[in-house]
C-alpha positions in Angstrom: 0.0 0.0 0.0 1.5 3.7 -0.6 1.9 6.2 1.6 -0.5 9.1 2.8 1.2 12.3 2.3 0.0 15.5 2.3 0.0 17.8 -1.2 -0.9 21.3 -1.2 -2.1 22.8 -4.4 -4.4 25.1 -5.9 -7.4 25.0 -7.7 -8.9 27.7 -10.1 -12.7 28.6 -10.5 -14.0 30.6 -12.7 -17.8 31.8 -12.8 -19.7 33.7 -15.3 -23.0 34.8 -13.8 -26.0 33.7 -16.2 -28.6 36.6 -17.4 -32.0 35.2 -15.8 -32.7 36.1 -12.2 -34.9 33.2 -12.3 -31.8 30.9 -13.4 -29.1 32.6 -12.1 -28.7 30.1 -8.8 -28.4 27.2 -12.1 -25.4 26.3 -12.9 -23.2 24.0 -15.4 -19.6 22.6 -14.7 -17.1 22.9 -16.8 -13.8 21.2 -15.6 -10.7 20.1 -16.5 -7.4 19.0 -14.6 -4.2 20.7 -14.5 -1.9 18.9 -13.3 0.8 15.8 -14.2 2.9 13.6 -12.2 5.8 14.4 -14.2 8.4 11.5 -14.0 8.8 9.0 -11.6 9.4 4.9 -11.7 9.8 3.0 -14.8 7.2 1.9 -16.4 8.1 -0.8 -19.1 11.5 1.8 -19.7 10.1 5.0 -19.4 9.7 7.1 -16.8 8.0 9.6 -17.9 4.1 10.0 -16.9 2.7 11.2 -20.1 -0.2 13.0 -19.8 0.6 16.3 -21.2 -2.0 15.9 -24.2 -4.7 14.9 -21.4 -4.4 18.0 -19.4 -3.3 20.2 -22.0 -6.5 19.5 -24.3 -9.0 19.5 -21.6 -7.8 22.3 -19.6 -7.3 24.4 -23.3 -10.8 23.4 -24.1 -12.4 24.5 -21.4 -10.6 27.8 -21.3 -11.8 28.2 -25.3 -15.6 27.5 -23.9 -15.7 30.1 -21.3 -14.1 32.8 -23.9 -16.9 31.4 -26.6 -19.2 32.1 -23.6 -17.9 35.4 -22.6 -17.6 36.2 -26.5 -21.8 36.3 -27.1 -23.7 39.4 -26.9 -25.5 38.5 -23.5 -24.8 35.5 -21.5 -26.3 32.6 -20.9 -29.6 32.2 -18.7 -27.8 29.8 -16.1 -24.5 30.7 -14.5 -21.1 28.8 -15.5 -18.8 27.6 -13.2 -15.0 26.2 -14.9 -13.1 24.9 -12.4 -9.5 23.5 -13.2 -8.8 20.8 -10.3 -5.4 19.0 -9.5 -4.6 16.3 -7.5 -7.2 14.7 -8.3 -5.7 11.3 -8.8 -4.9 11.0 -5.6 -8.8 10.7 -4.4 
């Protein structure tokens, strides 16, 4: 079994408030993580932890839909939260 350790790290949240007072208190996650282990132990040769592209593209993408959302001439009737999380392989 690992170890427990303790990690401190940051996550961001973004919100855009939506238009209708009646819907406003709605909201829709977006979310994406952050971070990367990075290197560590072998695996089959490498030790490098790829995940680059994972993080990268979801993290990129969600940063594209809040500037397609912040882009419109009025926003959208519920509020948006994007959140980008990390450590979240560790539970």
């Amino acid at each position: 079994m690992p170890a427990i350790r303790t990690i401190d790290s940051r996550n961001v949240v973004g919100k855009l408030d939506g238009s209708d007072p009646a819907l406003r208190n709605e909201y829709v996650l977006y979310t994406g993580h952050w971070d990367h282990f990075g290197v560590g132990d072998p695996v089959r040769g490498d030790n490098i932890y790829n995940g680059a592209l994972d993080n990268a593209s979801g993290v990129g993408a969600m940063i594209e839909v809040a500037r397609a959302f912040t882009a419109l001439p009025s926003p959208p009737k519920r509020s948006l939260l994007f959140v980008a999380v990390t450590a979240e392989e560790q539970g």
